[in-house]
N, CA, C and O atoms as a DFTB+ gen file, in Angstrom:
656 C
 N C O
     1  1      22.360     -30.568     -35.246
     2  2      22.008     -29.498     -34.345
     3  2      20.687     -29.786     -33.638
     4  3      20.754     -29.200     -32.557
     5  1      19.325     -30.519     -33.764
     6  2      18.214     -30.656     -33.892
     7  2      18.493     -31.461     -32.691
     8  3      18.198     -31.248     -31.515
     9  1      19.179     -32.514     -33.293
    10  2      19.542     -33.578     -31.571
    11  2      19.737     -32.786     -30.531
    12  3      18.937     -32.713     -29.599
    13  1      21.043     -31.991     -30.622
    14  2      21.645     -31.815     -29.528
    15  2      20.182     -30.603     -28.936
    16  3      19.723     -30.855     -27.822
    17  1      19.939     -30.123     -29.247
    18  2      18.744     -29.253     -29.139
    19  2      17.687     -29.736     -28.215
    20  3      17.289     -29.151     -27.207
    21  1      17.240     -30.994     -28.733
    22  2      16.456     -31.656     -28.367
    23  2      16.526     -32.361     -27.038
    24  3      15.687     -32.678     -26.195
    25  1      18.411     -32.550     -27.209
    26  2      18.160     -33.300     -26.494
    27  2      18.329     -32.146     -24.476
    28  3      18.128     -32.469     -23.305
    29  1      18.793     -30.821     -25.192
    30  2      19.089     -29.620     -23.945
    31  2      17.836     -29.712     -23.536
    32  3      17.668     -29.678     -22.317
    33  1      16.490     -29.867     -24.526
    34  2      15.140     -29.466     -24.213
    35  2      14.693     -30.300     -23.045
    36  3      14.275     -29.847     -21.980
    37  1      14.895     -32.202     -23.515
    38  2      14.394     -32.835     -22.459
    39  2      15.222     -32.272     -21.108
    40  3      14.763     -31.709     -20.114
    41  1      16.535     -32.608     -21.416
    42  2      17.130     -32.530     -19.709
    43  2      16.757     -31.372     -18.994
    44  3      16.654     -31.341     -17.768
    45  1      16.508     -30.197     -19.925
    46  2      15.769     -29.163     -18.854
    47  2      14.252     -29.365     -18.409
    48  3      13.983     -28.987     -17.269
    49  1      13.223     -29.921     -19.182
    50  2      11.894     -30.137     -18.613
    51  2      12.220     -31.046     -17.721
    52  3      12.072     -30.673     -16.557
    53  1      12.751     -32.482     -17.929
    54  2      13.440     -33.386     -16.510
    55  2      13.932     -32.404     -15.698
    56  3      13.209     -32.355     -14.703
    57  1      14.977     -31.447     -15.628
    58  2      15.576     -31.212     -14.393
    59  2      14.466     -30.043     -13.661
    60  3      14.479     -29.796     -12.455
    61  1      13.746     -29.549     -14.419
    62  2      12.663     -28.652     -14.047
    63  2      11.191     -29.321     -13.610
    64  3      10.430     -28.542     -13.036
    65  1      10.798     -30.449     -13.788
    66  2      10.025     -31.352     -13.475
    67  2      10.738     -31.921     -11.459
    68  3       9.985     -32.089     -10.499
    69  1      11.783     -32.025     -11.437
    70  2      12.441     -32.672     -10.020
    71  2      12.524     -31.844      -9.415
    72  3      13.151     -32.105      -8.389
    73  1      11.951     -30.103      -9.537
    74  2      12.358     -29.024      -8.642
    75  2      10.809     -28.861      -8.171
    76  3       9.818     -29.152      -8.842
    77  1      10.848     -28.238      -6.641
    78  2       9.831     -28.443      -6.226
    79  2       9.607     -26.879      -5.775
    80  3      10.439     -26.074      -5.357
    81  1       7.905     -26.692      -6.050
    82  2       7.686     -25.313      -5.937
    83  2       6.231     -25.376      -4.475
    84  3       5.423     -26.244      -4.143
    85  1       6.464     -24.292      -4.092
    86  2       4.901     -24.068      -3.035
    87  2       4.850     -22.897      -3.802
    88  3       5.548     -22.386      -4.678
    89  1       3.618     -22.574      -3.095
    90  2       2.489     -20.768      -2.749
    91  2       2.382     -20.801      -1.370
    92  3       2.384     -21.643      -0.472
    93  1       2.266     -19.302      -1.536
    94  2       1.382     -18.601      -0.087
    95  2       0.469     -17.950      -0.207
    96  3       0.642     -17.284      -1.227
    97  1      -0.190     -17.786       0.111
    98  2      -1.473     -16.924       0.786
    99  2      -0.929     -15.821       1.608
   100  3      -0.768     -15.891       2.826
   101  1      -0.627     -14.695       0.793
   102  2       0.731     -13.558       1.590
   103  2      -0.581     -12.681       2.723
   104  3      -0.503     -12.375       3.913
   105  1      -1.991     -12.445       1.463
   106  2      -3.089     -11.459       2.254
   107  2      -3.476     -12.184       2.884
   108  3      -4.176     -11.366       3.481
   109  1      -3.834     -13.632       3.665
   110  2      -4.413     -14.431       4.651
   111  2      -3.142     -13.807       5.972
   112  3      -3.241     -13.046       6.934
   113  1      -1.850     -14.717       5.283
   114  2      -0.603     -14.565       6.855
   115  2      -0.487     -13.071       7.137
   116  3      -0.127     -12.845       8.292
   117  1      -0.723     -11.870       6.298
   118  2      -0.527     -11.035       6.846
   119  2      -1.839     -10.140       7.440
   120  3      -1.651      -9.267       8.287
   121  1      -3.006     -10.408       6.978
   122  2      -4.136     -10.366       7.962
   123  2      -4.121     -11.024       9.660
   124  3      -4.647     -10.589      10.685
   125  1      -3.447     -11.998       9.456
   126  2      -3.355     -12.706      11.078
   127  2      -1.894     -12.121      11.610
   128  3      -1.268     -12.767      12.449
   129  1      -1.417     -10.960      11.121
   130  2      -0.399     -10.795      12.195
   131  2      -0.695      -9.526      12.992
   132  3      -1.463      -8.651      12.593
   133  1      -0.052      -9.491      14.109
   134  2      -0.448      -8.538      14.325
   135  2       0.027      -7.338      14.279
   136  3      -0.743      -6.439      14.617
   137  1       1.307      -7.006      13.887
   138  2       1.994      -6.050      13.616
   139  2       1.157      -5.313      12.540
   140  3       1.249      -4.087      12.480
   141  1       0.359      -5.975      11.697
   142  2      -0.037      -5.142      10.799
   143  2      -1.231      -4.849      11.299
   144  3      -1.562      -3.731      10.904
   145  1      -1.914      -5.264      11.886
   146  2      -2.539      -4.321      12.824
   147  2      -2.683      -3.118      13.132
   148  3      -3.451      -2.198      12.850
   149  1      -1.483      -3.354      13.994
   150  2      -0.819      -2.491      14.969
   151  2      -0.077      -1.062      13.900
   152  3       0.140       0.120      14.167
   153  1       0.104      -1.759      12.846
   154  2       0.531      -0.302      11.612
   155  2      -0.531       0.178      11.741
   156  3      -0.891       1.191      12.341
   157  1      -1.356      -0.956      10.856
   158  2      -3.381       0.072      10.542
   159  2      -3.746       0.957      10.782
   160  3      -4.021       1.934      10.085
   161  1      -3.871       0.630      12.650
   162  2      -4.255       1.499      13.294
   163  2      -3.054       2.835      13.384
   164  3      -3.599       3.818      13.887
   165  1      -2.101       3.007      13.151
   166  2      -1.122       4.130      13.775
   167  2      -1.109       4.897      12.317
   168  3      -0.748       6.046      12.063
   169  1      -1.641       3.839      11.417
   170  2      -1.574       4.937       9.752
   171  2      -3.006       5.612       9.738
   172  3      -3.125       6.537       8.935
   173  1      -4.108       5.289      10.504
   174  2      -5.294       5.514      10.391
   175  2      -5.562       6.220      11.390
   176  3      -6.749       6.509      11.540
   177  1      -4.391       6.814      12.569
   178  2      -4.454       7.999      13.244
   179  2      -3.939       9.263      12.365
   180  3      -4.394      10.405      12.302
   181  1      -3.119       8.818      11.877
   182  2      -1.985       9.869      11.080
   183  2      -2.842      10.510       9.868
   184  3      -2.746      11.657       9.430
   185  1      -3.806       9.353       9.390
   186  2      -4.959       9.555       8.867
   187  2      -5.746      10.538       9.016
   188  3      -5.985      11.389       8.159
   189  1      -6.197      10.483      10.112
   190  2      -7.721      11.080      10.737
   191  2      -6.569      12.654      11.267
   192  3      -6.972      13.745      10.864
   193  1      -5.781      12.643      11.774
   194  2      -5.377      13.947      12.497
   195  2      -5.248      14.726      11.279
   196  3      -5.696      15.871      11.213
   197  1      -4.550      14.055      10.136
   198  2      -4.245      14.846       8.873
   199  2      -6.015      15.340       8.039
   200  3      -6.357      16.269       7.308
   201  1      -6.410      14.697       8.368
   202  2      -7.901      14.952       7.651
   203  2      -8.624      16.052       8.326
   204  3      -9.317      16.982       7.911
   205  1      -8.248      15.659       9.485
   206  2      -8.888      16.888      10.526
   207  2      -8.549      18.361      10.519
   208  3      -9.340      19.300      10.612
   209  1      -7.053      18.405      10.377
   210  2      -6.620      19.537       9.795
   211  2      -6.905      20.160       8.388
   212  3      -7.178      21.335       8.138
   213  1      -6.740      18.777       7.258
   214  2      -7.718      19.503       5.449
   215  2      -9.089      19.936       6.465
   216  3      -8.900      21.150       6.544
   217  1     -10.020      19.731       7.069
   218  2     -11.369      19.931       6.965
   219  2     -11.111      21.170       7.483
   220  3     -11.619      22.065       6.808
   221  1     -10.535      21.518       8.390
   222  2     -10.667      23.131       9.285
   223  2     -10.380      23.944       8.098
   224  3     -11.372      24.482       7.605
   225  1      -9.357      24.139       7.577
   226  2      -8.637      24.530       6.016
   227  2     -10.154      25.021       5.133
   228  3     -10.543      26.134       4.781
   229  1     -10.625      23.954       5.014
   230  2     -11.654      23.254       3.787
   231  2     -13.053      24.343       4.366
   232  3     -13.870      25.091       3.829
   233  1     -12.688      23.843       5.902
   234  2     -14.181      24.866       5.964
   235  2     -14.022      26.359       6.199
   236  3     -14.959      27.157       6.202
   237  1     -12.602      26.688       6.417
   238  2     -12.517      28.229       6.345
   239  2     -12.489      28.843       4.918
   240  3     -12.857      29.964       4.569
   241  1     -11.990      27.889       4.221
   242  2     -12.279      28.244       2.343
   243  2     -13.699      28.500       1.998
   244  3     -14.012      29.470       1.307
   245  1     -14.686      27.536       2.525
   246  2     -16.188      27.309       2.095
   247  2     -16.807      28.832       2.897
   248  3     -17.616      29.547       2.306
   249  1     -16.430      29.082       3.921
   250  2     -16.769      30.205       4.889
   251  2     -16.447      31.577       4.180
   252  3     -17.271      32.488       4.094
   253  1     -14.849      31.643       3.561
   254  2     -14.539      32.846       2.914
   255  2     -15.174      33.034       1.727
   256  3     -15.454      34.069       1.122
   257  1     -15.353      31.945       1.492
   258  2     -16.251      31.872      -0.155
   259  2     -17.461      32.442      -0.665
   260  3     -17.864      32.882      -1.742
   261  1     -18.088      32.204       1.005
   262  2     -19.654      32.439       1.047
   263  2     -19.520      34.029       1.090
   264  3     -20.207      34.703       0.323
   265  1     -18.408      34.785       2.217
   266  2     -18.700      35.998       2.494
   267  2     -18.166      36.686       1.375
   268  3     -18.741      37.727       1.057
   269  1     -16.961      36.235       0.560
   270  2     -16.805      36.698      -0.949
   271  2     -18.321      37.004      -2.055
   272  3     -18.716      37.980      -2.693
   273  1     -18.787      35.722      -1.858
   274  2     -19.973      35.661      -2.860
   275  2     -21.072      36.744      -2.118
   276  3     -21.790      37.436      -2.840
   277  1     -21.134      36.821      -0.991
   278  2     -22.329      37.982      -0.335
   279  2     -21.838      39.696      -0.816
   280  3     -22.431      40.573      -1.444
   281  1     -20.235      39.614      -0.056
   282  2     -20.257      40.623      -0.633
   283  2     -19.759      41.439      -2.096
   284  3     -19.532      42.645      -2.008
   285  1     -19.624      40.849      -3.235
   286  2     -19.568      41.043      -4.867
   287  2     -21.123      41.070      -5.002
   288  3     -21.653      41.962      -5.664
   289  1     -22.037      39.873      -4.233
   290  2     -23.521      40.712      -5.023
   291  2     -24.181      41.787      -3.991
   292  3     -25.191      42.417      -4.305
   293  1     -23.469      41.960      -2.623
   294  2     -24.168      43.028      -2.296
   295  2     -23.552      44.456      -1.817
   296  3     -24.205      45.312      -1.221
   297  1     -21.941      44.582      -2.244
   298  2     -21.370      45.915      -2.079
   299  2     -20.768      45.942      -3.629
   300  3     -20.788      45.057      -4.484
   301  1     -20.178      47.402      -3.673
   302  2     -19.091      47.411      -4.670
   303  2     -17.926      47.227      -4.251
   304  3     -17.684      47.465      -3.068
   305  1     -17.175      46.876      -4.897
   306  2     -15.833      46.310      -4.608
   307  2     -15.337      47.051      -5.797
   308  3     -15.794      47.083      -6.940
   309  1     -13.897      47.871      -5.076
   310  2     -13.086      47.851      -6.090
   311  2     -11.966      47.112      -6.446
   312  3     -11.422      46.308      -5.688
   313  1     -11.543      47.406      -7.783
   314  2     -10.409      46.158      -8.391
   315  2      -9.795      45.634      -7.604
   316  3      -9.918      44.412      -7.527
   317  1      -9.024      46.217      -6.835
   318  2      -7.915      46.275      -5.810
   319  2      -8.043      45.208      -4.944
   320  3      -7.274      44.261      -4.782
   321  1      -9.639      45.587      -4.123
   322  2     -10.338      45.126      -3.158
   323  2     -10.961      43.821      -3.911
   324  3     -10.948      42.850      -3.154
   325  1     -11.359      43.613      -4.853
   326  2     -11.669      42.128      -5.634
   327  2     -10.370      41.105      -5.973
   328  3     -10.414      39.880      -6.090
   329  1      -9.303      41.917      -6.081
   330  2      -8.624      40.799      -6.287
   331  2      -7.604      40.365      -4.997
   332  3      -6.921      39.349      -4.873
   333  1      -7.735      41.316      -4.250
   334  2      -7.118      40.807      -3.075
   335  2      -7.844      39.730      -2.252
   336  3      -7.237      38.880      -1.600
   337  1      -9.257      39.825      -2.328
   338  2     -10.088      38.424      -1.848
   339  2     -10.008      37.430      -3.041
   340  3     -10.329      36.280      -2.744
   341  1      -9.680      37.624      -4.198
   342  2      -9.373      36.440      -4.958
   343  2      -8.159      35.765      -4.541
   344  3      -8.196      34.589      -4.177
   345  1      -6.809      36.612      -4.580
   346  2      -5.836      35.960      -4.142
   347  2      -6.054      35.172      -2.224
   348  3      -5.709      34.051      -1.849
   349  1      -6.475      35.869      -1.712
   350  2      -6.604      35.142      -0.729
   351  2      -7.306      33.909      -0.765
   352  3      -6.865      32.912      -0.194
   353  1      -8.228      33.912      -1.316
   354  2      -9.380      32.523      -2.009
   355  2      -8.491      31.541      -2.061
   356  3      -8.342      30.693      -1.181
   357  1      -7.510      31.664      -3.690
   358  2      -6.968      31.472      -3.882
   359  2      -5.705      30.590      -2.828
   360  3      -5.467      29.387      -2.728
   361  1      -5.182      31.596      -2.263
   362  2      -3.952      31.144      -1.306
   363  2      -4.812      29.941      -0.613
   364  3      -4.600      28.816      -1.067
   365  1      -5.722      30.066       0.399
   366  2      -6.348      29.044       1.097
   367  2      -6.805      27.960       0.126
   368  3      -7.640      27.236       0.670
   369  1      -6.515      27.583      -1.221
   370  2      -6.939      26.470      -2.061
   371  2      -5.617      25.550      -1.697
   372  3      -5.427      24.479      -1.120
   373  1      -4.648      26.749      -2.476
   374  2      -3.304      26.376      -2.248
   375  2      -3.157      25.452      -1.312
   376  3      -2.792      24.301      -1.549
   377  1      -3.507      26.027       0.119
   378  2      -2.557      25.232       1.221
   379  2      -4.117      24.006       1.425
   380  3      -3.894      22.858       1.811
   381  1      -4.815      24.222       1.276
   382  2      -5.605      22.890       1.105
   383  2      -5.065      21.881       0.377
   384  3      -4.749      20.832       0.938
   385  1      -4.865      22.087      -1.139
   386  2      -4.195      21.008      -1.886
   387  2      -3.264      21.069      -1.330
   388  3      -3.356      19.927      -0.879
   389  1      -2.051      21.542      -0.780
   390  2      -0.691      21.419      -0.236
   391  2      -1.100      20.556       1.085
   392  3      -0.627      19.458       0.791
   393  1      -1.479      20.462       1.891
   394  2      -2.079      19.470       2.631
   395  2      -2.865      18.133       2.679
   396  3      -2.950      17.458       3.705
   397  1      -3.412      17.813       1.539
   398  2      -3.949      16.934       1.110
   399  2      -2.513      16.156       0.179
   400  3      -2.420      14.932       0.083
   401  1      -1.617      17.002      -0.362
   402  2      -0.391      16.021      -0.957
   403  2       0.474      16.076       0.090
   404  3       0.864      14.929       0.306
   405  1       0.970      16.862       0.853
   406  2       1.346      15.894       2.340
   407  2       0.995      15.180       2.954
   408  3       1.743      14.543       3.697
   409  1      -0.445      14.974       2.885
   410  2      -0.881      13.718       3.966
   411  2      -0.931      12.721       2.649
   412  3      -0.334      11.920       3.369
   413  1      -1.012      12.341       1.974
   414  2      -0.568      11.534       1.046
   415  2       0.791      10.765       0.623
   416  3       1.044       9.634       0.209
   417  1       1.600      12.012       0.951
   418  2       3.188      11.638       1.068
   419  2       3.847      11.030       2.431
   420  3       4.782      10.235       2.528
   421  1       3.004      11.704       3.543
   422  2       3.775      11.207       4.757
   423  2       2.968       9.668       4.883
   424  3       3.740       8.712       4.959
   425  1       1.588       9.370       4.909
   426  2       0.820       7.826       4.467
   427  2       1.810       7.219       4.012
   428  3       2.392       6.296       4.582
   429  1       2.090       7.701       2.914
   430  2       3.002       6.751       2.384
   431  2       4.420       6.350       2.374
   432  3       5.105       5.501       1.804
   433  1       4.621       7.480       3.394
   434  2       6.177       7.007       3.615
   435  2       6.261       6.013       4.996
   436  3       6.797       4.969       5.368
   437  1       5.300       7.142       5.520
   438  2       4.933       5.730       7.137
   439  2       4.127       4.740       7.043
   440  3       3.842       4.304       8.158
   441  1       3.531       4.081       6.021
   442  2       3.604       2.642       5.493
   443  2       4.144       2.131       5.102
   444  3       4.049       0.915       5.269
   445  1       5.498       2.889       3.970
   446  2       6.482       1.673       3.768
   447  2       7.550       1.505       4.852
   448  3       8.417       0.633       4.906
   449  1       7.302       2.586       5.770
   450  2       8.578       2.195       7.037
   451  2       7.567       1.473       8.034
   452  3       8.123       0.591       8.690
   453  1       6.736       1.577       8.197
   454  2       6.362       0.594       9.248
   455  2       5.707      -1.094       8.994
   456  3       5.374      -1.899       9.864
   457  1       5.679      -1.241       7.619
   458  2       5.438      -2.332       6.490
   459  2       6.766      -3.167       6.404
   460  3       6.957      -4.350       6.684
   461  1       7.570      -2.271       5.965
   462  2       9.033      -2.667       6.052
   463  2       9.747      -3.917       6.639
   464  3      10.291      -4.793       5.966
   465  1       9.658      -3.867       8.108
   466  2       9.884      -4.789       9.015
   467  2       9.155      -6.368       8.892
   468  3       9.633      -7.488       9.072
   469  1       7.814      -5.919       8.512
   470  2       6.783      -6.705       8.789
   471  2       6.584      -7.914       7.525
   472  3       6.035      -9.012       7.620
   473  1       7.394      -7.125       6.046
   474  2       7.549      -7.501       4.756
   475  2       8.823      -8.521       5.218
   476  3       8.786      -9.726       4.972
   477  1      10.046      -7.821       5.975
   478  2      10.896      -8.934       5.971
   479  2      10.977      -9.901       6.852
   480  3      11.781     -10.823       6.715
   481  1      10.015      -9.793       8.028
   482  2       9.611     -10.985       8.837
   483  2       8.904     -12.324       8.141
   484  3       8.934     -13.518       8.438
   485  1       8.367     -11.702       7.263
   486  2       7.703     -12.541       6.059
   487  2       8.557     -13.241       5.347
   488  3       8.625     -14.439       5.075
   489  1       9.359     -12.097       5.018
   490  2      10.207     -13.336       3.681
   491  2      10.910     -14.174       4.575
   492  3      10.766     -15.382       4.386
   493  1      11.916     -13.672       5.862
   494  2      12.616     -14.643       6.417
   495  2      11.589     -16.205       6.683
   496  3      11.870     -17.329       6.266
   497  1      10.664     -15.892       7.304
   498  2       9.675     -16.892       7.547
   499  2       9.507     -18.254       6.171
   500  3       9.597     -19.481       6.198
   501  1       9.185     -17.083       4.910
   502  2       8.577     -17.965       4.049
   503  2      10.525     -18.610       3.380
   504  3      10.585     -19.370       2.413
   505  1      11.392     -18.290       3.857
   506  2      12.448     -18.565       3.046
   507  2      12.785     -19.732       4.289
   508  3      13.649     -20.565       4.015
   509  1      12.184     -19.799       5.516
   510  2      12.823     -20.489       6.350
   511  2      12.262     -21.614       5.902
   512  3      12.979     -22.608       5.788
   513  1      10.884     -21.678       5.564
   514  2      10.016     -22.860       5.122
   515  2      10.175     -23.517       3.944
   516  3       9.968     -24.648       3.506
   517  1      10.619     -22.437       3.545
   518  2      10.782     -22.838       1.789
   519  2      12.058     -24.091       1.890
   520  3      11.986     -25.245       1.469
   521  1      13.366     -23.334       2.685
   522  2      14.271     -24.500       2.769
   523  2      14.046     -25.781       3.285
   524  3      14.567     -26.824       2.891
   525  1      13.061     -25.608       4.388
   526  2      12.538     -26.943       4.886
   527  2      11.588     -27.514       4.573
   528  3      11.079     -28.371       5.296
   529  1      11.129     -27.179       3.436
   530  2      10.438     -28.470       2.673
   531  2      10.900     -28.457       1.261
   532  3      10.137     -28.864       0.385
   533  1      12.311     -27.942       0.917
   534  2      12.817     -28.451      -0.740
   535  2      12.977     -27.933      -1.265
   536  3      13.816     -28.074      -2.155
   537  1      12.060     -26.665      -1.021
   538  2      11.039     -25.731      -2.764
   539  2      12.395     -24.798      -3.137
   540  3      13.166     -24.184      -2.399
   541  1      12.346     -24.977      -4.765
   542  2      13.285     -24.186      -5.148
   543  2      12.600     -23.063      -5.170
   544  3      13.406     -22.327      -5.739
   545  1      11.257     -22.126      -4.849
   546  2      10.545     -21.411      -5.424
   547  2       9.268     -20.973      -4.575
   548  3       8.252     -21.661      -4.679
   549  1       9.276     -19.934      -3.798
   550  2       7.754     -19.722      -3.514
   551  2       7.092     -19.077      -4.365
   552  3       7.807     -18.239      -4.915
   553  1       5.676     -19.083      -4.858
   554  2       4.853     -17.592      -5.477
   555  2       3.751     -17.685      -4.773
   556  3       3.233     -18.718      -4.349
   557  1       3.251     -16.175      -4.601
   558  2       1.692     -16.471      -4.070
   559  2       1.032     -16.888      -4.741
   560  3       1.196     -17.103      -5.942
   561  1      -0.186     -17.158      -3.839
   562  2      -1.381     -17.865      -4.425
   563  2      -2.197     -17.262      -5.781
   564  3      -2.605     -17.962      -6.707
   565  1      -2.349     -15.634      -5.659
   566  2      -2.771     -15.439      -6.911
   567  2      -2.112     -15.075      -8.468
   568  3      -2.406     -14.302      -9.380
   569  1      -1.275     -15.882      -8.266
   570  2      -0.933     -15.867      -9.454
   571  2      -1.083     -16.845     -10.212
   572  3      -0.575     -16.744     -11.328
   573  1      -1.857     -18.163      -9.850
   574  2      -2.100     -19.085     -10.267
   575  2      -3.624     -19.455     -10.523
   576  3      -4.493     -18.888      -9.861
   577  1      -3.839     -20.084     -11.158
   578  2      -5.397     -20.049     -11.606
   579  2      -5.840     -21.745     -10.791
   580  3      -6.939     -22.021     -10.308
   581  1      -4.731     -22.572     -10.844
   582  2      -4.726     -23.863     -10.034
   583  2      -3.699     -24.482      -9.560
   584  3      -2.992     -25.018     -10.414
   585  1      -3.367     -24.592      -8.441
   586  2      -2.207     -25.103      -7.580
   587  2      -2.559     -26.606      -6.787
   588  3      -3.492     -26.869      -6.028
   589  1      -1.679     -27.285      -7.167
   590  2      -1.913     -28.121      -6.017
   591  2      -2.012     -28.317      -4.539
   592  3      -1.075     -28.923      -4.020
   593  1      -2.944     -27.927      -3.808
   594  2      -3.167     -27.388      -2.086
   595  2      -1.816     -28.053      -1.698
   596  3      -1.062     -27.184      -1.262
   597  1      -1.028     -29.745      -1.702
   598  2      -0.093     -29.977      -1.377
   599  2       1.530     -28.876      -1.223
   600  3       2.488     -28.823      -0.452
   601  1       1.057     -28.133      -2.480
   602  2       2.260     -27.361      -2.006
   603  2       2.096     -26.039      -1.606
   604  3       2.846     -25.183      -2.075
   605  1       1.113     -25.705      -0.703
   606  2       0.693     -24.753      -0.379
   607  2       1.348     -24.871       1.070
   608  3       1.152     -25.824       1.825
   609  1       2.294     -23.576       1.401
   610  2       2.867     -23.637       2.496
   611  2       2.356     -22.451       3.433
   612  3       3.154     -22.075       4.292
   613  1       1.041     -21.784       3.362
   614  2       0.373     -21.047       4.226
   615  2       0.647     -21.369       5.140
   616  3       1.504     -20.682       5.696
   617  1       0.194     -22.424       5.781
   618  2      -0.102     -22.830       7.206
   619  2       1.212     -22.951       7.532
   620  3       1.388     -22.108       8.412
   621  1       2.289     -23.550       7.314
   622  2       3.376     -23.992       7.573
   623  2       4.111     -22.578       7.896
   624  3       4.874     -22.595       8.861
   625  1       3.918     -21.048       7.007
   626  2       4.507     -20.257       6.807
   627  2       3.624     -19.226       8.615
   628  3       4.372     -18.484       9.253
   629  1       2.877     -19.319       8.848
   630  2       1.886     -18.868       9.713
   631  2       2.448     -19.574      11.166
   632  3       2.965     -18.999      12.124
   633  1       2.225     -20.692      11.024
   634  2       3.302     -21.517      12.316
   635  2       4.277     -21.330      12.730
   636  3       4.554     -21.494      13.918
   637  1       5.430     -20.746      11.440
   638  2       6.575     -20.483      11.825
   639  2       7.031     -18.776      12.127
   640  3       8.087     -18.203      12.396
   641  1       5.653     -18.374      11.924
   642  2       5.572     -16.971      12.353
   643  2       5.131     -16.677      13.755
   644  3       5.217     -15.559      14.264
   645  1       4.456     -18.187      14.598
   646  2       3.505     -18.146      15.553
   647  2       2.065     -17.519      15.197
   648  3       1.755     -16.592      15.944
   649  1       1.146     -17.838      14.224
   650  2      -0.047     -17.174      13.967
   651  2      -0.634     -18.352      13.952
   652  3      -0.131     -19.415      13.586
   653  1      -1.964     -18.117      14.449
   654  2      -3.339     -19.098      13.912
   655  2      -3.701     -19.500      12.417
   656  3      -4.693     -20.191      12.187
């Protein structure tokens, strides 16, 4: 049993030794494209308009807050009248956090749809390269602690994307 064992062991390090692997540098090629760019900026409007709206929210909370706190230390309030400015307090927290997890949810749905495209322009690219130079195998670059630069198909993968 030991033979035959032995001997499955070599022919797989041999047949795994004759297969040829690259890396990429996925955060370099996709810094130089420009589509992702061109997301950045359209997630970092969606961004700012959504933020703009928490702050109006945010500062009518801070505003009701103040005139809550003026008037508990300087009228009486009854029950009624105290907890109806609590619940309102209240409600305007609500739709603050309810706005802050929508703009969180829609970020993230309109990054993976506008990422999307840009992810499989990539793989086609790196799969086009991959066939034309051998490699049974791409991985990126950081997953390795030392690669041989020879099989580093960045540049090759960037060219065939048209990038610098």
């Amino acid at each position: 049993m030991k033979p035959i064992f032995s001997a499955l062991l070599v022919f797989f390090v041999m047949g795994a030794q004759a297969q040829k692997y690259g890396f990429i540098n996925s955060a370099e090629i996709l810094e130089a494209m420009p589509e992702v760019k061109t997301a950045n900026a359209e997630l970092d409007k969606i961004s700012k308009d959504m933020q703009a709206q928490i702050k109006v929210k945010s500062d009518k909370l801070q505003e009701d807050s103040k005139k809550f706190s003026t008037k508990t230390s300087t009228a009486t309030l009854t029950q009624t009248e105290y907890s109806a400015e609590v619940a309102k307090l209240e409600a305007t927290q609500k739709e603050v956090t309810a706005l802050e997890t929508e703009m969180s949810k829609t970020l993230d749905a309109k990054q993976q749809a506008l990422m999307k495209p840009i992810y499989e322009k990539l793989n086609k690219a790196v799969k086009e390269v991959s066939i034309e130079k051998g490699a049974a195998a791409v991985f990126f670059s950081d997953v390795f602690a030392y690669a041989d630069e020879t099989v580093n198909f960045t540049a090759a993968v960037k060219a065939k994307l048209g990038l610098k």
